[in-house]
PDB file of N, CA, C and O in Angstrom:
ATOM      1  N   UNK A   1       2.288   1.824  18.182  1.00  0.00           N
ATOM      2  CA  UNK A   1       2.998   1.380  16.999  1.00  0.00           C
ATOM      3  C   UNK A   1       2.035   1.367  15.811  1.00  0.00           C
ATOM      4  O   UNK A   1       0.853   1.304  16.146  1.00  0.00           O
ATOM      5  N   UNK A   2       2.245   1.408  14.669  1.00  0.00           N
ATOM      6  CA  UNK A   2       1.913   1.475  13.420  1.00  0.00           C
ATOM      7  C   UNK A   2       2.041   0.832  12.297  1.00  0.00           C
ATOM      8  O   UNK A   2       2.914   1.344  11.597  1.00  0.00           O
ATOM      9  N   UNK A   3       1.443  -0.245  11.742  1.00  0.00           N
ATOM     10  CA  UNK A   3       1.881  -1.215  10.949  1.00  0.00           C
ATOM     11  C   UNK A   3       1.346  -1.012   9.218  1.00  0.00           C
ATOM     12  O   UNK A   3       0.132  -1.160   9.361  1.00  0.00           O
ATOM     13  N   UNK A   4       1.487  -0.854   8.261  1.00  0.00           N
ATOM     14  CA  UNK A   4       1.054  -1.148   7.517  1.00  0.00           C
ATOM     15  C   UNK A   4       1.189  -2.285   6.754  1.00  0.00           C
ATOM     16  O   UNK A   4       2.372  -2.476   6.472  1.00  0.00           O
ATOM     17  N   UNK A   5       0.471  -3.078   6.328  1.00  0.00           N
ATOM     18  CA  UNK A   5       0.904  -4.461   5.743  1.00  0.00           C
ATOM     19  C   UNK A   5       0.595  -4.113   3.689  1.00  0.00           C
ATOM     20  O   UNK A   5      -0.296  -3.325   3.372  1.00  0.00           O
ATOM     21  N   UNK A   6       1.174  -4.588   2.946  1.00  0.00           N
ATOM     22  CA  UNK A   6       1.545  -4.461   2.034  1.00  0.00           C
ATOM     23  C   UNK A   6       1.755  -6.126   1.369  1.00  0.00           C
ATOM     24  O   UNK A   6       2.474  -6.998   1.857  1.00  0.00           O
ATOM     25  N   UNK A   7       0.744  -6.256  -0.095  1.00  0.00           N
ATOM     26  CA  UNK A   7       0.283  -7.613  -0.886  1.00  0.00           C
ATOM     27  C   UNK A   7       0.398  -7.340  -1.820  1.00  0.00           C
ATOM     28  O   UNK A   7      -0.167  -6.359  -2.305  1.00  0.00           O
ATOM     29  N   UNK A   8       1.167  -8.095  -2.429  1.00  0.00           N
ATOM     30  CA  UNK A   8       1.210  -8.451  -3.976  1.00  0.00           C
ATOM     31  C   UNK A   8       0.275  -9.571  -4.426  1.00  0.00           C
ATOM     32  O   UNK A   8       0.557 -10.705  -4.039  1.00  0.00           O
ATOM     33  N   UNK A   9      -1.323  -9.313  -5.566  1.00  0.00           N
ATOM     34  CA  UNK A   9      -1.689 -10.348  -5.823  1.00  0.00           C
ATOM     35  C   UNK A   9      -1.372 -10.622  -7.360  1.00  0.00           C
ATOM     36  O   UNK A   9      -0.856  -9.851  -8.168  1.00  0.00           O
ATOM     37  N   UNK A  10      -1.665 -11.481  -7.482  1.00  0.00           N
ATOM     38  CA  UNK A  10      -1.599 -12.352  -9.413  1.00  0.00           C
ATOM     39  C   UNK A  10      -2.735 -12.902  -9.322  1.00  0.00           C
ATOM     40  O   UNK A  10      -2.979 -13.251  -8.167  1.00  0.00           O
ATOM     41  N   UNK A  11      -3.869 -13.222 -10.369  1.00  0.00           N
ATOM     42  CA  UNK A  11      -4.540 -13.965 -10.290  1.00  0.00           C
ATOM     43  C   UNK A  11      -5.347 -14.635  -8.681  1.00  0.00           C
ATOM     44  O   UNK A  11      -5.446 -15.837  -8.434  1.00  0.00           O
ATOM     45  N   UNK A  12      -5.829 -13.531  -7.789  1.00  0.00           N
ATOM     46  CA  UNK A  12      -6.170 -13.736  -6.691  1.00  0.00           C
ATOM     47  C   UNK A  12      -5.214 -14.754  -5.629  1.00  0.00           C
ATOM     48  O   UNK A  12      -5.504 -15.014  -4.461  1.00  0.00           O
ATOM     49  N   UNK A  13      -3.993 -15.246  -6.393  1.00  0.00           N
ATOM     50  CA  UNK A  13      -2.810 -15.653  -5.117  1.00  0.00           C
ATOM     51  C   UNK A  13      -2.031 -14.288  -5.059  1.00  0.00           C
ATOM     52  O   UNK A  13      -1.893 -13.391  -5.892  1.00  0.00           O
ATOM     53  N   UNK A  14      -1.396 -14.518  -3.288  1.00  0.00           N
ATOM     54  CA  UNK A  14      -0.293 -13.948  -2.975  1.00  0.00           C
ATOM     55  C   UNK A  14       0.456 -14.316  -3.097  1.00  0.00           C
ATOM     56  O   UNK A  14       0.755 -15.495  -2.910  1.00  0.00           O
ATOM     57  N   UNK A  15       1.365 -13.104  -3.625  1.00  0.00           N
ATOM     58  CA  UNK A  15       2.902 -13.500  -3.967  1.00  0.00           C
ATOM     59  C   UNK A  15       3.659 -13.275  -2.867  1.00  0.00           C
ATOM     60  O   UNK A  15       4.440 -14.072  -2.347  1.00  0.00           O
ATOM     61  N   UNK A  16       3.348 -11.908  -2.443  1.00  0.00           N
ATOM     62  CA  UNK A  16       4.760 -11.614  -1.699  1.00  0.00           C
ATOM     63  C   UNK A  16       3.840 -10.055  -0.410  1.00  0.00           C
ATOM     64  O   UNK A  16       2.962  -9.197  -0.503  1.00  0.00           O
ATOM     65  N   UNK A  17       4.467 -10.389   0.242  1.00  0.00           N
ATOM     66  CA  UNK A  17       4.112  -9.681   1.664  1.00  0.00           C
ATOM     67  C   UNK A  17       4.855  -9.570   2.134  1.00  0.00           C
ATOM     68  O   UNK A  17       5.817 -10.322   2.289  1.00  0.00           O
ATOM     69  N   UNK A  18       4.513  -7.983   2.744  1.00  0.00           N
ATOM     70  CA  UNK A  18       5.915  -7.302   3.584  1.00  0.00           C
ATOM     71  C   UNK A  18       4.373  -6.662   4.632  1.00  0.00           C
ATOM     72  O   UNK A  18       3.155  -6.755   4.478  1.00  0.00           O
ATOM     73  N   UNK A  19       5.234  -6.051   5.638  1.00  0.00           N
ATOM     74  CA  UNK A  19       4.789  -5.288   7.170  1.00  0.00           C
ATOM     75  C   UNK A  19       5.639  -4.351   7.396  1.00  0.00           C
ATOM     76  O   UNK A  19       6.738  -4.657   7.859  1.00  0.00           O
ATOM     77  N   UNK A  20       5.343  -3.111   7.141  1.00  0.00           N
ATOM     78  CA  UNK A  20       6.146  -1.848   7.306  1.00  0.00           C
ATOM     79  C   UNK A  20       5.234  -1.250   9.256  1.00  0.00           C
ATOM     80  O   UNK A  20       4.101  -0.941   9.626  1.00  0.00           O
ATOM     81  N   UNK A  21       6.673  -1.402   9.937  1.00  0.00           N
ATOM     82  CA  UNK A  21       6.117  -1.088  11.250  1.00  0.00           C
ATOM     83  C   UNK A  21       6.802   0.244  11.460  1.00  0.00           C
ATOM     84  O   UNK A  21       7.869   0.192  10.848  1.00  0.00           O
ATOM     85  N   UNK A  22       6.659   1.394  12.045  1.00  0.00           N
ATOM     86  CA  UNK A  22       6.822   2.433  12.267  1.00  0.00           C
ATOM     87  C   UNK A  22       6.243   2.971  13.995  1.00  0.00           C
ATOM     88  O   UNK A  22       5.199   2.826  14.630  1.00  0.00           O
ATOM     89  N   UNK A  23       7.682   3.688  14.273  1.00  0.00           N
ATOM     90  CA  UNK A  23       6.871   4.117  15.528  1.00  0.00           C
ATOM     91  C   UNK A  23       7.748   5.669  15.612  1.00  0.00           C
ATOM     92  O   UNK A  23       8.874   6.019  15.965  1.00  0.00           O
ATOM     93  N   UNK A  24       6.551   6.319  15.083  1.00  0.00           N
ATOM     94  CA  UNK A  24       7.070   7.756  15.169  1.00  0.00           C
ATOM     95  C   UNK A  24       5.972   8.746  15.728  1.00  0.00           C
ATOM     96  O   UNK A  24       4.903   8.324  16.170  1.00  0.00           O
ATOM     97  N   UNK A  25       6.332  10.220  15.677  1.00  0.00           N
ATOM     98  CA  UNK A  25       4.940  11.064  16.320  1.00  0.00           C
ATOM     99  C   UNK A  25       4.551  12.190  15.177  1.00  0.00           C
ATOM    100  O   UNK A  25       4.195  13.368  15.167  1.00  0.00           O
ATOM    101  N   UNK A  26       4.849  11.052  14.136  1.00  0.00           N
ATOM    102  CA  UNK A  26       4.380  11.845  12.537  1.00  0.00           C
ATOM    103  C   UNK A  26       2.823  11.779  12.864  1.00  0.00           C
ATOM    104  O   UNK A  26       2.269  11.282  13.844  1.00  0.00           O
ATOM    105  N   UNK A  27       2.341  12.351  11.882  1.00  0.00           N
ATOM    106  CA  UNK A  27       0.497  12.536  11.665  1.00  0.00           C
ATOM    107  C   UNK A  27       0.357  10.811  11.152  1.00  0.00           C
ATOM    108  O   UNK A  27       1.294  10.053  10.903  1.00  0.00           O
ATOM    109  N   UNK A  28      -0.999  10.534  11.099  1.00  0.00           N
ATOM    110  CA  UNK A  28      -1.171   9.239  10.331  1.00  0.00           C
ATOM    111  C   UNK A  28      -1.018   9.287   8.902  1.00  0.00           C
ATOM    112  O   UNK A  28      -0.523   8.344   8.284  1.00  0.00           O
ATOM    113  N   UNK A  29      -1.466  10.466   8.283  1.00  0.00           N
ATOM    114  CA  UNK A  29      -1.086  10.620   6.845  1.00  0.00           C
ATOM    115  C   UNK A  29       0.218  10.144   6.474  1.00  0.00           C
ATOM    116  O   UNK A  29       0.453   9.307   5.602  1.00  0.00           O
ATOM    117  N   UNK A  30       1.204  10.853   7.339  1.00  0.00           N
ATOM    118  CA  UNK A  30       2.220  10.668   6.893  1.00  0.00           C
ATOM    119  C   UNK A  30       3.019   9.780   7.034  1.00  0.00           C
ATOM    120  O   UNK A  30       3.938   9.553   6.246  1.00  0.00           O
ATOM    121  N   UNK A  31       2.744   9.054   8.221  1.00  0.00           N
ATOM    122  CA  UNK A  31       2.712   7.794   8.261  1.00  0.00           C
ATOM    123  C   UNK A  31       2.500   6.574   7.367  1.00  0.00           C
ATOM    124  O   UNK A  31       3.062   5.479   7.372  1.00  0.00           O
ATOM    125  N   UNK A  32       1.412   7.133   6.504  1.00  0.00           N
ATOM    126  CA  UNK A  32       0.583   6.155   5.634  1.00  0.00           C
ATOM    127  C   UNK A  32       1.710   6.133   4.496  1.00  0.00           C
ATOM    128  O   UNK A  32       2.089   5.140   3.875  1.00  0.00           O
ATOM    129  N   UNK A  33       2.171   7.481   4.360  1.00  0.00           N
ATOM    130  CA  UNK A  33       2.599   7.976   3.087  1.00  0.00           C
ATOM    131  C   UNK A  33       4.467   6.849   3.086  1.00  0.00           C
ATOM    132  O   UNK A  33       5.023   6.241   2.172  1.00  0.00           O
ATOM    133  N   UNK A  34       4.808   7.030   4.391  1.00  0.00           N
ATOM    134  CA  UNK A  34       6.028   6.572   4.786  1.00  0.00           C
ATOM    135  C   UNK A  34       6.242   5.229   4.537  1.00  0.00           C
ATOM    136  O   UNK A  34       7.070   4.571   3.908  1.00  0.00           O
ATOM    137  N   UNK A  35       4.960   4.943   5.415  1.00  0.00           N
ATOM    138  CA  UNK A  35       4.960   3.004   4.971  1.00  0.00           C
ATOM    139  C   UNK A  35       4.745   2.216   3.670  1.00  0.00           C
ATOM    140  O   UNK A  35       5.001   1.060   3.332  1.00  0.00           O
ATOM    141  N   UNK A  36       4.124   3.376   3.010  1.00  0.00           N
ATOM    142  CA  UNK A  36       4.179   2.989   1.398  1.00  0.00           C
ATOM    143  C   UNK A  36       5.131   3.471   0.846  1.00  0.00           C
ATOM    144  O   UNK A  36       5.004   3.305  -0.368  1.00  0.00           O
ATOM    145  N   UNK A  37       6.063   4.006   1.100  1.00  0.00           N
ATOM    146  CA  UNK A  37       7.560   4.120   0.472  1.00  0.00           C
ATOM    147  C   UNK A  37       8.001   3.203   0.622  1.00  0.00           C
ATOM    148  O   UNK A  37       8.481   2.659  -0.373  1.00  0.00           O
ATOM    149  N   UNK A  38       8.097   2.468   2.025  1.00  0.00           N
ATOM    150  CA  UNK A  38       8.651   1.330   2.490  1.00  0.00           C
ATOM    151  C   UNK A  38       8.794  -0.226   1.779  1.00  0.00           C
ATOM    152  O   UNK A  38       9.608  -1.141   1.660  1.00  0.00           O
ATOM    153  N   UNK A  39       7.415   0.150   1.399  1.00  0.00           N
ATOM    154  CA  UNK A  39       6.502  -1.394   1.116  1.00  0.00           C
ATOM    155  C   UNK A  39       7.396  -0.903  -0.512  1.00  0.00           C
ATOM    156  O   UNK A  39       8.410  -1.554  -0.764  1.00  0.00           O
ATOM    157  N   UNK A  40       7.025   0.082  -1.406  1.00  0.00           N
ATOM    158  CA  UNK A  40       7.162   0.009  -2.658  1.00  0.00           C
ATOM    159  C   UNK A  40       9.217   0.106  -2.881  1.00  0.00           C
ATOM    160  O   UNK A  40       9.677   0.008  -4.018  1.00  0.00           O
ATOM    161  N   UNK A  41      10.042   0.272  -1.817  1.00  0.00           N
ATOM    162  CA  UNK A  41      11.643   0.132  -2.465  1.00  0.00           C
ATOM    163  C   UNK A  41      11.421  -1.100  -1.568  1.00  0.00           C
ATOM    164  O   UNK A  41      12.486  -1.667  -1.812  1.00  0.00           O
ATOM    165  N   UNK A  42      10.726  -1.995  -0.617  1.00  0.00           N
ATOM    166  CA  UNK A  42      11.058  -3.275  -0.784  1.00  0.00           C
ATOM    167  C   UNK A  42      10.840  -4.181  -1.406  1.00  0.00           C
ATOM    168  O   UNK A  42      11.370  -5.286  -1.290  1.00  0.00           O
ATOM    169  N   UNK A  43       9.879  -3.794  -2.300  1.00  0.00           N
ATOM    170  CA  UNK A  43       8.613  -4.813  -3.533  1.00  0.00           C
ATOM    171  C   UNK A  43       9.629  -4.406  -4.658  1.00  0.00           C
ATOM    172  O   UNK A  43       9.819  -5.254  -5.530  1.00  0.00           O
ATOM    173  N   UNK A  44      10.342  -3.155  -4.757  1.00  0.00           N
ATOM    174  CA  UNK A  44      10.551  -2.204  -5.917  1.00  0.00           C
ATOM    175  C   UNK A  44       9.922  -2.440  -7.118  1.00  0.00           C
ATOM    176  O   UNK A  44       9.990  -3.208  -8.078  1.00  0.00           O
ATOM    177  N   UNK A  45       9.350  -1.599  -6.759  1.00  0.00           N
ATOM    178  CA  UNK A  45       8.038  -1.009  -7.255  1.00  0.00           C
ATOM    179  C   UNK A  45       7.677   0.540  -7.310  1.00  0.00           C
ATOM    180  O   UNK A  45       7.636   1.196  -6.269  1.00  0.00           O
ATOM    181  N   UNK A  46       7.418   1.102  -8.546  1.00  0.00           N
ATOM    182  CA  UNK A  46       7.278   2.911  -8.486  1.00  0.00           C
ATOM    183  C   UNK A  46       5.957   3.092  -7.238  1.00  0.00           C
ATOM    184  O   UNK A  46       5.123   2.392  -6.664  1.00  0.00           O
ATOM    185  N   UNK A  47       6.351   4.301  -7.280  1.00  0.00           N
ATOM    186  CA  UNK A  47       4.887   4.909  -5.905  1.00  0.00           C
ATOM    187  C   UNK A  47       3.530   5.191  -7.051  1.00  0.00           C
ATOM    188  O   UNK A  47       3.492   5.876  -8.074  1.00  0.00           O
ATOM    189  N   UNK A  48       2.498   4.357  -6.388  1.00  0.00           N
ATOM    190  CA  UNK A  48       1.254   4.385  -7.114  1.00  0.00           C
ATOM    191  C   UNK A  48       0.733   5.850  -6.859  1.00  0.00           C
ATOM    192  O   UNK A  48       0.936   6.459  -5.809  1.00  0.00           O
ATOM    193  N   UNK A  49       0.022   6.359  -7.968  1.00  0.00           N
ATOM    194  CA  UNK A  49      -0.841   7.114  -7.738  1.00  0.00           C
ATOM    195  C   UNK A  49      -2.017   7.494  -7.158  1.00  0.00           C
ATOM    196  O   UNK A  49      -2.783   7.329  -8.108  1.00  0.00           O
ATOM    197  N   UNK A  50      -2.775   7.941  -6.138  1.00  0.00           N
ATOM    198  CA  UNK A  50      -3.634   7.823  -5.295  1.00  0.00           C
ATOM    199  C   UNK A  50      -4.789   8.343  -5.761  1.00  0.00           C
ATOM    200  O   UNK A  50      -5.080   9.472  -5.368  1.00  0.00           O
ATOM    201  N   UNK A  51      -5.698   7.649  -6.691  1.00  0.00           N
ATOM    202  CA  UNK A  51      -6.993   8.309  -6.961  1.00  0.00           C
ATOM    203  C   UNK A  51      -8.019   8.683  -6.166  1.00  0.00           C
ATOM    204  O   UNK A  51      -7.907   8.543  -4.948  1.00  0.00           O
ATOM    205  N   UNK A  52      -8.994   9.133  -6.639  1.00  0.00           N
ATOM    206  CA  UNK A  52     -10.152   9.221  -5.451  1.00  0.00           C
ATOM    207  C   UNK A  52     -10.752   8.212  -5.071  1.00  0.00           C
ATOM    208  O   UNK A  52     -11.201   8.135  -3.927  1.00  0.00           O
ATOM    209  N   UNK A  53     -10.899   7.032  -6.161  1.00  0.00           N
ATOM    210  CA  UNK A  53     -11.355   5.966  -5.259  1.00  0.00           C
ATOM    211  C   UNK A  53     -10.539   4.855  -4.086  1.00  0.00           C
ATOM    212  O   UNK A  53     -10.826   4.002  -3.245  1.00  0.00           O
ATOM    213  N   UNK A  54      -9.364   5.528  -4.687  1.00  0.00           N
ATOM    214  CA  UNK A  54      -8.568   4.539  -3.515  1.00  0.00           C
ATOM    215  C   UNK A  54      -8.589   5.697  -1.810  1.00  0.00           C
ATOM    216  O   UNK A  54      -8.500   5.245  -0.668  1.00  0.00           O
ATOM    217  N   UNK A  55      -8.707   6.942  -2.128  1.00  0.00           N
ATOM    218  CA  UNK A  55      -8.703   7.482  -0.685  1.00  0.00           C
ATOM    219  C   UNK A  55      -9.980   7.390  -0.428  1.00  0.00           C
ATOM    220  O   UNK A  55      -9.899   6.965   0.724  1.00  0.00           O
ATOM    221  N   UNK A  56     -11.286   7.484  -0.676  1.00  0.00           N
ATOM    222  CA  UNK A  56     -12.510   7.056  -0.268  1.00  0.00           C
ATOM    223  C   UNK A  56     -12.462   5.523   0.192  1.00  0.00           C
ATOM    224  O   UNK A  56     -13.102   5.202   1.194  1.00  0.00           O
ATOM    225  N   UNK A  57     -11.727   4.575  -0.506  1.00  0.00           N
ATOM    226  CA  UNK A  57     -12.054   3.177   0.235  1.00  0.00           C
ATOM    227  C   UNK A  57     -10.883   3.171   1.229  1.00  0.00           C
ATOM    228  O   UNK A  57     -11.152   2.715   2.341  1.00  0.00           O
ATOM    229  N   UNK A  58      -9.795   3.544   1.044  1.00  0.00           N
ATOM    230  CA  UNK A  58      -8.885   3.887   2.463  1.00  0.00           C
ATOM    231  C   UNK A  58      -9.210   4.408   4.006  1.00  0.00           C
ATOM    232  O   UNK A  58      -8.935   4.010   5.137  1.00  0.00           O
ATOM    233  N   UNK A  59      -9.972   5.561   3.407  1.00  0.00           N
ATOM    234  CA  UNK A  59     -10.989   6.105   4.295  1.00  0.00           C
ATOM    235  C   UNK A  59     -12.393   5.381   5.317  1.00  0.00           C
ATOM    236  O   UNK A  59     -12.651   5.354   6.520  1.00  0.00           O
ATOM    237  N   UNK A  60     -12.962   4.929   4.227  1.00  0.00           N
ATOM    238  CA  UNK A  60     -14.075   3.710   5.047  1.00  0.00           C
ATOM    239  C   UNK A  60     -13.056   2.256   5.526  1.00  0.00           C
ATOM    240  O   UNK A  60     -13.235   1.650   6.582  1.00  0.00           O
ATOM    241  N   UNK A  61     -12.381   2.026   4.872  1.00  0.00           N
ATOM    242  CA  UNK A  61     -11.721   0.386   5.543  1.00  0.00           C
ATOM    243  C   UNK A  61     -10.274   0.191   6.277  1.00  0.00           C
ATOM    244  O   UNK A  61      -9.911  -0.671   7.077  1.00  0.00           O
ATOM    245  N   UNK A  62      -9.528   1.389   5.673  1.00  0.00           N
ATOM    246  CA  UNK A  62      -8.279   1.521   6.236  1.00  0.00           C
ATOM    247  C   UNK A  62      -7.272   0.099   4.940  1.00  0.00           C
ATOM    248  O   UNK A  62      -6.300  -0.609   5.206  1.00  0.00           O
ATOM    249  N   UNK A  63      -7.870   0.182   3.974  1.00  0.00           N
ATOM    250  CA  UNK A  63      -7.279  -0.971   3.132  1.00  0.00           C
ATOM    251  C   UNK A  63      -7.791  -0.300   1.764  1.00  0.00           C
ATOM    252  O   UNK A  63      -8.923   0.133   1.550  1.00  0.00           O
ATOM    253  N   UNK A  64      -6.439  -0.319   0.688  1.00  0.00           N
ATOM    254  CA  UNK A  64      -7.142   0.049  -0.369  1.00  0.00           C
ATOM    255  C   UNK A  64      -6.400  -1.175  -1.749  1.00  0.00           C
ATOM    256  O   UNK A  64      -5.748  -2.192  -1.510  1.00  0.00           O
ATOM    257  N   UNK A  65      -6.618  -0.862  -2.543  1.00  0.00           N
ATOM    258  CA  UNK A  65      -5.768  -1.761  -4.001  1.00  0.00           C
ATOM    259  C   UNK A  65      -5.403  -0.481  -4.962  1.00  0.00           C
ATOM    260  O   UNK A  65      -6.091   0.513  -5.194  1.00  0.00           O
ATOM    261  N   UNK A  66      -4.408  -0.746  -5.330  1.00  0.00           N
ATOM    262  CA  UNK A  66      -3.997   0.032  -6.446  1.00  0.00           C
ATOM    263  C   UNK A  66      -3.442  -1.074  -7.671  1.00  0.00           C
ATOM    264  O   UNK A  66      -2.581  -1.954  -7.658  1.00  0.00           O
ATOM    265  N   UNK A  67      -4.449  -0.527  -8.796  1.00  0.00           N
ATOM    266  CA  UNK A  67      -4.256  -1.276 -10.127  1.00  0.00           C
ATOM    267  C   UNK A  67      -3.119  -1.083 -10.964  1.00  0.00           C
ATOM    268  O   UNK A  67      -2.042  -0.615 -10.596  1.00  0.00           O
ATOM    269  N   UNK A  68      -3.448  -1.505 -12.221  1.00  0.00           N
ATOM    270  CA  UNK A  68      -2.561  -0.937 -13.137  1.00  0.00           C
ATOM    271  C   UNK A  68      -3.034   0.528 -13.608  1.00  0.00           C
ATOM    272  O   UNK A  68      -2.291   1.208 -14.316  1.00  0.00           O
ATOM    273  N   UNK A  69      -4.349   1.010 -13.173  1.00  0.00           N
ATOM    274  CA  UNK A  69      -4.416   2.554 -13.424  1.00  0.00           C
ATOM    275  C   UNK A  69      -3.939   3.232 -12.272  1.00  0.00           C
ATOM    276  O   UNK A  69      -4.399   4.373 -12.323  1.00  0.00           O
ATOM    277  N   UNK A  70      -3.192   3.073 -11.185  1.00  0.00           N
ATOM    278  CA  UNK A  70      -2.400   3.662 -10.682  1.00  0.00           C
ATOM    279  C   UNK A  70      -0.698   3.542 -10.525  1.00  0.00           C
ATOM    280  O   UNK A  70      -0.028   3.711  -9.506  1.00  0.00           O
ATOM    281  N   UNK A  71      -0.231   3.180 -11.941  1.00  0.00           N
ATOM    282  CA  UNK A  71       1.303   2.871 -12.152  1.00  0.00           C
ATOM    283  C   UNK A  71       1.419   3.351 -13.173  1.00  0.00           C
ATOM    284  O   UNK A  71       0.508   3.100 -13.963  1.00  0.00           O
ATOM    285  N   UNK A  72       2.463   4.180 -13.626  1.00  0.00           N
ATOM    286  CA  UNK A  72       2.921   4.580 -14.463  1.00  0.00           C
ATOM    287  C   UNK A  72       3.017   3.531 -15.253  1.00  0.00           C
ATOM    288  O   UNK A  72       2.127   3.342 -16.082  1.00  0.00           O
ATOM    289  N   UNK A  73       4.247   2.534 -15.142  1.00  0.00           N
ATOM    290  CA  UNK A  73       4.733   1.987 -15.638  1.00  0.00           C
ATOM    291  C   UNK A  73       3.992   0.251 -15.410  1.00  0.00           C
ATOM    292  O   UNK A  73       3.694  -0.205 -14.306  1.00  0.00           O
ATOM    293  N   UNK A  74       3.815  -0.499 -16.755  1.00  0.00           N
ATOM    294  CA  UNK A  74       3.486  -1.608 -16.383  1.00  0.00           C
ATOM    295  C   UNK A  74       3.745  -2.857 -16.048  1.00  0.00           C
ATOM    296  O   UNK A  74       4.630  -3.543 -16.559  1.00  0.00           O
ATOM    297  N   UNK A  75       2.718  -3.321 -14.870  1.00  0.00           N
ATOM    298  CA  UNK A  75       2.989  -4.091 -13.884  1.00  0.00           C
ATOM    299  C   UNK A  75       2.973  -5.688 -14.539  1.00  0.00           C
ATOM    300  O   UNK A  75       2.363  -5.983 -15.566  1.00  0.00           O
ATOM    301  N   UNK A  76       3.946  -6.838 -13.544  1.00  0.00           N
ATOM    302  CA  UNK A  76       3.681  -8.474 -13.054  1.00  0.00           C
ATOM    303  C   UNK A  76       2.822  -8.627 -12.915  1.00  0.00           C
ATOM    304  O   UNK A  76       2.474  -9.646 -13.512  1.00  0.00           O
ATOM    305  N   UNK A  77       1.827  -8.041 -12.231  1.00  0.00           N
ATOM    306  CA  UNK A  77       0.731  -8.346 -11.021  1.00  0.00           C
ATOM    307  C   UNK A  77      -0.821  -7.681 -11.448  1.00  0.00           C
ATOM    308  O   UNK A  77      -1.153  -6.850 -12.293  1.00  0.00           O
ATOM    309  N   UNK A  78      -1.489  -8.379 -10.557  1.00  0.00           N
ATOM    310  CA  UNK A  78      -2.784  -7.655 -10.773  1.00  0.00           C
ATOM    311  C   UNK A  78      -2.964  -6.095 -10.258  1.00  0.00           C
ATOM    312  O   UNK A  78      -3.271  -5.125 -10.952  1.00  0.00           O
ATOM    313  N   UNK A  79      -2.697  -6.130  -8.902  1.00  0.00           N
ATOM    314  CA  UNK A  79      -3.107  -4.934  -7.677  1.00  0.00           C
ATOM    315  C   UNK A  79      -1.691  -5.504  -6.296  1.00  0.00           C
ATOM    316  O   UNK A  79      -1.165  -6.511  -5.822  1.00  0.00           O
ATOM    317  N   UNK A  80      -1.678  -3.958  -6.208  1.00  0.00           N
ATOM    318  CA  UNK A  80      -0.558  -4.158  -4.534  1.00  0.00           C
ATOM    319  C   UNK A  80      -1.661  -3.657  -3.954  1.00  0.00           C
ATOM    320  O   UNK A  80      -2.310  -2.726  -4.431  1.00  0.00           O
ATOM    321  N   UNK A  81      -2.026  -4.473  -2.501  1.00  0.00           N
ATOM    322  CA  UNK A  81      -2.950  -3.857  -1.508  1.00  0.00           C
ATOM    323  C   UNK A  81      -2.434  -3.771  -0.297  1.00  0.00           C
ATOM    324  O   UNK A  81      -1.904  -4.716   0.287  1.00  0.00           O
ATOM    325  N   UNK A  82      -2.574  -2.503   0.198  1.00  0.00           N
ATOM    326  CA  UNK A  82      -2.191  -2.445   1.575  1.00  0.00           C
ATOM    327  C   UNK A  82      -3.543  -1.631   2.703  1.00  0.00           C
ATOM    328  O   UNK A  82      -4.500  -0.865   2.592  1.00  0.00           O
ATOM    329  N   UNK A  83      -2.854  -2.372   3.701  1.00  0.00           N
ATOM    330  CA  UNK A  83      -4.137  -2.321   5.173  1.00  0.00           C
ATOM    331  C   UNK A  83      -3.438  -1.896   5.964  1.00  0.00           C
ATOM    332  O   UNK A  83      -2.229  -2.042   5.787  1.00  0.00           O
ATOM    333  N   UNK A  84      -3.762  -1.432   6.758  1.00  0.00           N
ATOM    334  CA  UNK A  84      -3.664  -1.074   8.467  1.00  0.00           C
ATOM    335  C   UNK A  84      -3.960  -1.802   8.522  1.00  0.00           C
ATOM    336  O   UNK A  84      -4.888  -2.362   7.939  1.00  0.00           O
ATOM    337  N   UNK A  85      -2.683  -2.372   9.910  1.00  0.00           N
ATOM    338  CA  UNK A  85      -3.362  -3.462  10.829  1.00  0.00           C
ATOM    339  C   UNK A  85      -3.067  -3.480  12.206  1.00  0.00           C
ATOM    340  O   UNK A  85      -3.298  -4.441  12.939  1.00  0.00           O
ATOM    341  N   UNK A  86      -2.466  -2.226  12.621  1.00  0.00           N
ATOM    342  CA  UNK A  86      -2.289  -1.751  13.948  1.00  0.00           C
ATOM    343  C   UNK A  86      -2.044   0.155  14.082  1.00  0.00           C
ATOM    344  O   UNK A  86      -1.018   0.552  13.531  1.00  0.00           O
ATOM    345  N   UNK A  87      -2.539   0.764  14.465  1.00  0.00           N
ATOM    346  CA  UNK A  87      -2.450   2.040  15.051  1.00  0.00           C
ATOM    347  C   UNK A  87      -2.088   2.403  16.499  1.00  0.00           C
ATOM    348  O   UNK A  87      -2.057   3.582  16.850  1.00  0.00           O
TER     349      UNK A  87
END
């Protein structure tokens, strides 16, 4: 099974948390890609843009943040962060 967990912070509190679980025999990419659809029409919220520093720290931690330089449109919040927390 496959979990991605998904955080809304403000001012270093959490607001709001969701757990997108998935059990399919997609790649992990796409997986990744799936559960953040998930997380962003249940937050509704547009799909962030994925810079290079968020796939380099995705890459080393399996957890990244996306700011307000990855939203089009501007945000409530500080950063949505999402982790793996089961593979």
């Amino acid at each position: 099974m496959f979990r991605l967990w998904g955080k809304i912070f403000r001012n270093n509190h959490l607001l709001r948390d969701t757990v997108i679980c998935m059990e399919s025999d997609d790649t992990r990419t796409h997986k990744i890609f799936q559960a953040l659809d998930g997380i962003c029409y249940e937050f509704d919220l547009p799909k962030p843009i994925w810079l290079d520093a968020n796939v380099e720290e995705f890459k080393k931690h399996d957890k990244t943040r996306f700011r307000q330089d990855n939203f089009i449109e501007q945000l409530d919040f500080d950063y949505l962060e999402i982790q793996i927390i089961e593979e």
